[in-house]
Phi, psi and omega in degrees: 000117165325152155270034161190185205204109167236179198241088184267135141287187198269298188261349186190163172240146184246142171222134206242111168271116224243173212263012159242058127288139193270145179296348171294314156325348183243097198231137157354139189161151182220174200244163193246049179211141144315119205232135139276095170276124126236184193276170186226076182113187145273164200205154156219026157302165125255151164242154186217156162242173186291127185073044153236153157291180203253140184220156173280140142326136158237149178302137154117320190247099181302177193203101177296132183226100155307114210307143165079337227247119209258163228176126156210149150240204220222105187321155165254215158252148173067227138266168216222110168230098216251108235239132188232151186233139140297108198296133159250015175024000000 
């Protein structure tokens, strides 16, 4: 079972992590596509990529994930909710 639930639309997806989903669940892991994630709402999750520190999402400021690019994030409080785009480069 996933730790989230998503919703597709035509142009994006919103994925919704909720907030009891277990933090064992969020694991390390890369995408085999290019991405843009934004936030949706406020959060105090984090994200980090690998050999970076971990930083807060701010609403509003998209966030580039590269293919191949290893990536988790890091529970908060509450649901952690995120609208993701598939790069067309």
């Amino acid at each position: 079972m996933l730790p989230f639930e998503d919703r597709e639309f035509p142009e994006y997806t919103v994925r919704i992590f909720r907030e009891w989903c277990k933090e064992e669940d969020l694991q390390w892991h890369w995408d085999e596509e290019d991405r843009w994630i934004s936030l949706l709402g406020q959060s105090d999750w984090k994200f980090q990529f690998d050999n970076h520190l971990p930083f807060y999402l701010k609403q509003g400021e998209p966030l580039f994930i590269p293919k191949g690019v290893f990536h988790r994030i890091i529970k908060g409080t509450g649901s952690f909710v995120i609208t993701i785009r598939k790069s067309s480069k």
